[in-house]
C-alpha positions in Angstrom: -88.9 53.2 141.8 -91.9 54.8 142.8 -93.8 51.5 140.5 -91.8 48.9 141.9 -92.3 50.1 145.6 -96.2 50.7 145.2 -96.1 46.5 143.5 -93.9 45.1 146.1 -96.3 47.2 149.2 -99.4 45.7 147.6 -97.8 42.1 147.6 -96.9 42.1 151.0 -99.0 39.5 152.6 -100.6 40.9 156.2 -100.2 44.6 154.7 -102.3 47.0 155.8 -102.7 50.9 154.7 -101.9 52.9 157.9 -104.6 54.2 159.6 -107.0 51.7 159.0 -108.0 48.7 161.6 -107.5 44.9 160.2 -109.9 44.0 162.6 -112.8 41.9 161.2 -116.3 44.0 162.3 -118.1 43.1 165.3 -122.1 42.7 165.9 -123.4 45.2 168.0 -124.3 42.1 170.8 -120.7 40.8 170.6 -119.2 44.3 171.0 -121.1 45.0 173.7 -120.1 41.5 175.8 -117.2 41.9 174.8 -117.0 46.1 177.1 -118.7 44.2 179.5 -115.9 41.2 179.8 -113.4 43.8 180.2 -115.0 45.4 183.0 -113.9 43.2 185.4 -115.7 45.1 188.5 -119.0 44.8 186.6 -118.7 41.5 185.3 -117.8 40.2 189.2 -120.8 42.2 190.6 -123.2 40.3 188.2 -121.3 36.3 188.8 -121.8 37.8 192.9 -125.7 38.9 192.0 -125.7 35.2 190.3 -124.3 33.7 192.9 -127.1 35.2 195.5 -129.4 34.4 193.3 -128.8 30.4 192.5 -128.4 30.0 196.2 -131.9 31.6 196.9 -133.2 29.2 194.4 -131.6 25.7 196.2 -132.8 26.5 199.5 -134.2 23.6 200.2 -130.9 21.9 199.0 -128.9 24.2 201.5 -131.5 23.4 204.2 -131.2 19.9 203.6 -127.6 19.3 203.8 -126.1 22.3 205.1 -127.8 23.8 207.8 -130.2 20.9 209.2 -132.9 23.4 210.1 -136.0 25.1 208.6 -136.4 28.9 208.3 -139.6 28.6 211.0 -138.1 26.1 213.1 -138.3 27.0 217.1 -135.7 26.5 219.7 -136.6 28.6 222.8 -133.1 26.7 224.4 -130.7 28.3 222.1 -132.4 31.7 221.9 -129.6 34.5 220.6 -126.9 31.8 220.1 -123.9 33.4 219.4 -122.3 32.5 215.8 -120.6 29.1 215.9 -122.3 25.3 215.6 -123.9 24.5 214.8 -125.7 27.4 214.4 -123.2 29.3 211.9 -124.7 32.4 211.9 -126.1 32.5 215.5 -130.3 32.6 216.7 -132.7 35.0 216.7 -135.3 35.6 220.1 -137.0 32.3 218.9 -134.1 30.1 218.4 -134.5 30.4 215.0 -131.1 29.7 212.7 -130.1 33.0 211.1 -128.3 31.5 208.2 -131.2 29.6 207.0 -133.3 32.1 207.5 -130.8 34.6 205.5 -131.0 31.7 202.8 -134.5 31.5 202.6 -135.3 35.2 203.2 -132.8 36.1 199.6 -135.2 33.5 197.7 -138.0 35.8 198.8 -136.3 39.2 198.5 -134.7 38.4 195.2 -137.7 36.4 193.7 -140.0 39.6 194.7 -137.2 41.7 192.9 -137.1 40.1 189.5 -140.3 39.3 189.4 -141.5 43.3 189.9 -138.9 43.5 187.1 -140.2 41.3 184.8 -144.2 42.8 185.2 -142.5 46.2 185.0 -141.0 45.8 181.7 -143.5 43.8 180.0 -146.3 46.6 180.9 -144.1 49.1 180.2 -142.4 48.0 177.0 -146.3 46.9 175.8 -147.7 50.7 176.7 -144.6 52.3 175.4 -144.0 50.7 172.4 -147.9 51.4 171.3 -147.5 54.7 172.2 -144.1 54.8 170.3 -145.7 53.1 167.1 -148.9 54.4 166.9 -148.5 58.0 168.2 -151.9 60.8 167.8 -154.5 60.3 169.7 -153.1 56.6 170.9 -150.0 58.4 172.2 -152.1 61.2 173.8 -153.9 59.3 176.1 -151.4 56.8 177.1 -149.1 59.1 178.0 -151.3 60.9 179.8 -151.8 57.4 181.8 -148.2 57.1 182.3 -147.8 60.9 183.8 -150.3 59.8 186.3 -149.2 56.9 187.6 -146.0 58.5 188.1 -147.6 61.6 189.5 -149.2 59.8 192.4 -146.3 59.5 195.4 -145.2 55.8 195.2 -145.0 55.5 199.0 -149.0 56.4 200.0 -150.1 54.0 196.5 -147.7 51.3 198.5 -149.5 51.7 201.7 -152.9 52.1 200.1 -152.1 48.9 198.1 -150.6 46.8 201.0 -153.5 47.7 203.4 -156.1 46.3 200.6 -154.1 43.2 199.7 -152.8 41.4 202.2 -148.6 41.4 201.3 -147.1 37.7 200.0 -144.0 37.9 197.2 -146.0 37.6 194.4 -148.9 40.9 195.4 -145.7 42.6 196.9 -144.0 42.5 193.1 -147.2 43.5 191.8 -147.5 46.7 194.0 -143.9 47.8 193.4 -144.9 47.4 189.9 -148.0 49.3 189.8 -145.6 52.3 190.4 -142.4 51.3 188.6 -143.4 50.2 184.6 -144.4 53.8 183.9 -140.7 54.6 183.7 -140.3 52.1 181.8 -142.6 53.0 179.6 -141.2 56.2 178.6 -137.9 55.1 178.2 -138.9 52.4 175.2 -141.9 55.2 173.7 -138.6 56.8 173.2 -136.5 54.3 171.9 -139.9 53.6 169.5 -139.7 56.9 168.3 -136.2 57.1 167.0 -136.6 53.9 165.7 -139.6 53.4 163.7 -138.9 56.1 161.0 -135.4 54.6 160.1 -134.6 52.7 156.3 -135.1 49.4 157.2 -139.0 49.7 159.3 -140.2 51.5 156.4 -138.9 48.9 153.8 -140.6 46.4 156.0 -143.9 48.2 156.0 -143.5 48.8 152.5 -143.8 45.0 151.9 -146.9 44.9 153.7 -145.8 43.6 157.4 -148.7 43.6 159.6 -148.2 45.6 162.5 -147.9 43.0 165.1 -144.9 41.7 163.5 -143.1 45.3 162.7 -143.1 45.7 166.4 -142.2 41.9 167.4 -139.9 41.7 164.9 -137.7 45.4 164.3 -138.6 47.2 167.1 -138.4 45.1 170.2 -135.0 43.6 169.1 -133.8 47.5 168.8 -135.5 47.8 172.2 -133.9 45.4 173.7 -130.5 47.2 174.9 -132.7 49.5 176.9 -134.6 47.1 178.5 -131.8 45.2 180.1 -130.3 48.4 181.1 -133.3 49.1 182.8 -133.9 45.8 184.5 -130.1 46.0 185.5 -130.5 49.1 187.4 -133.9 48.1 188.6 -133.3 45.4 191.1 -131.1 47.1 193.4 -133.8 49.7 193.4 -136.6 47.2 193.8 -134.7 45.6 197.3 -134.7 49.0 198.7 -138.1 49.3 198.6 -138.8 46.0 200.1 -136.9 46.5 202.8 -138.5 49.8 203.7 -141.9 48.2 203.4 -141.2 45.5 205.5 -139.8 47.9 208.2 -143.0 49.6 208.0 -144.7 46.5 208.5 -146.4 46.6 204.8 -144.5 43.7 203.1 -143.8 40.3 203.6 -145.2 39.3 207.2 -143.5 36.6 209.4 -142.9 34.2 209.9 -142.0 34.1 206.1 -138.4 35.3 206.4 -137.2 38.4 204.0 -134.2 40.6 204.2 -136.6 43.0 205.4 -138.3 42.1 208.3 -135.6 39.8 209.5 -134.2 43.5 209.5 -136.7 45.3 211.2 -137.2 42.3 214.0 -133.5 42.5 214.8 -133.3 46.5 215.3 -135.0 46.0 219.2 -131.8 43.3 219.6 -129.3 45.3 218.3 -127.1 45.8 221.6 -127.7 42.7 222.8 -127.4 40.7 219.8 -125.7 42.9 217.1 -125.0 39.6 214.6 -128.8 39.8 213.9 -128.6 43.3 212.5 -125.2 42.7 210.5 -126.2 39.9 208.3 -129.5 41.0 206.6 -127.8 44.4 206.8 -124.5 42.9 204.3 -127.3 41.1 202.5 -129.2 44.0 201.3 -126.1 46.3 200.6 -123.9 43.7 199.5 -127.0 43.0 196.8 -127.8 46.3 196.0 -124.1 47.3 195.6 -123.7 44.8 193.3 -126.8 45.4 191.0 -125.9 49.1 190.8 -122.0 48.6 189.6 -123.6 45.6 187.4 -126.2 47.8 185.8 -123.5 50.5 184.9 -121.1 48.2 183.3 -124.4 47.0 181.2 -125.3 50.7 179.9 -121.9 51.6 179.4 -121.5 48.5 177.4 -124.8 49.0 175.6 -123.9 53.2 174.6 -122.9 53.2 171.5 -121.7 56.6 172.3 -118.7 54.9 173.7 -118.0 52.8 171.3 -114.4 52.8 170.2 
């Protein structure tokens, strides 16, 4: 009986011992989309940080056909216009139209944010994964670089920086990330480190890979997960910092419109015209909201110490 019963369990088409998962394995990228699909807050933050972002980008489009006015056009008639048309979001103390300014402002803010993102982790994954690879004396000294630049207090190297360079989006992202790769750079030396002494580098370098390609190749792939984490969390960060820069009048200038200063020009109208406050205001934390529940749902989807 015992026979039979074993035969007839091992015939059974769609058996499966008890205990163990029919589930066909996963790759670590499609396990992780997968965490970050069922986190529905997450996932909605990033299509809302998406959304922002592809209507910075068509500006002119929205411009064109939607608002019928330019960010530094001047009405001195329809000064402080209350919301309604055809001025949806209401005038600033120019006549200017809020909503196209708000448009055209979040293709500045934005583009300054992802672009200090993108110098930020190409310095810092280039320093940190020499550091990483190479270690001794190579390690040692650009380390020591790293401590430094994260020593000196980011706000009097921004004011230092904005006071020699005259502030536009693209030397504004490059001041931010004069401060912000050194971070980044210790988080991949790190990554580096755990990496580079596992099975699979050595049986590479055993073969006689050239360095280059070891570290294009193995590492930066492994790298990777750490780097989006990074930039995730980063841009939130980086439209903070904007902001407060362009209230202390060391970022983007007008009449070039940014979340910022449209900000900072509204604060002396606030009780007389509070809509010019409110929307730059819902832009900035709507955004920054959003990138912050975004870049957790990417590094709780990227830990494998929550793997299931």
């Amino acid at each position: 009986m015992i026979g039979q019963s074993r035969v007839a369990e091992l015939e059974m088409p769609g058996a499966a011992v008890e205990g163990v998962s029919s589930r066909p394995a996963q790759s670590y990228w499609n396990e992780s989309w997968e965490r970050i699909r069922a986190n529905r807050v997450g996932l909605a933050a990033g299509i809302l940080i998406l959304v922002f972002a592809l209507i910075a980008i068509a500006a002119p489009l929205f411009s064109a056909l939607l608002t019928h006015f330019l960010p530094q056009t001047i009405d001195l008639d329809v000064t402080f216009h209350p919301p309604g048309k055809p001025n949806w979001l209401g005038t600033d103390e120019l006549g200017r139209d809020t909503l196209t300014r708000l448009i055209w402002g979040g293709r500045v803010t934005l583009g300054v944010a992802f672009l200090t993102v993108a110098i930020s982790l190409t310095v810092g994954s280039y320093v940190g994964m020499l550091a990483g690879y190479y270690g001794k004396w190579v390690d040692d000294i650009l380390m020591r670089l790293v401590d430094t630049v994260l020593a000196i207090p980011a706000i009097f190297l921004f004011i230092l920086m904005s006071i020699l360079f005259r502030p536009n989006p693209i030397t504004l992202a490059i001041i931010i990330a004069s401060v912000g790769w050194g971070g980044v750079a210790r988080l991949v030396r790190g990554e580096v480190l755990s990496v580079k002494e596992r099975d699979f580098i050595l049986a590479t370098r055993s073969i006689g890979a050239r360095d280059f390609r070891l570290m294009l190749r193995h590492l930066l792939p492994n790298v990777l997960p750490v780097l989006i984490v990074s930039a995730s969390l980063g841009v939130g960060q980086i439209i903070l910092i904007e902001a407060a820069l362009d209230f202390l009048g060391l970022g983007i200038q007008p009449p070039t419109p940014s979340w910022g200063n449209m900000l900072t020009n509204a604060e002396s109208y606030f009780f007389h015209s509070f809509w010019l406050v409110i929307w730059p205001g819902i832009a900035i934390f709507a955004t920054v909201l959003a990138s912050n529940i975004f870049g957790n749902a990417i590094r709780d989807a990227f830990d494998p110490r929550l793997k299931s």
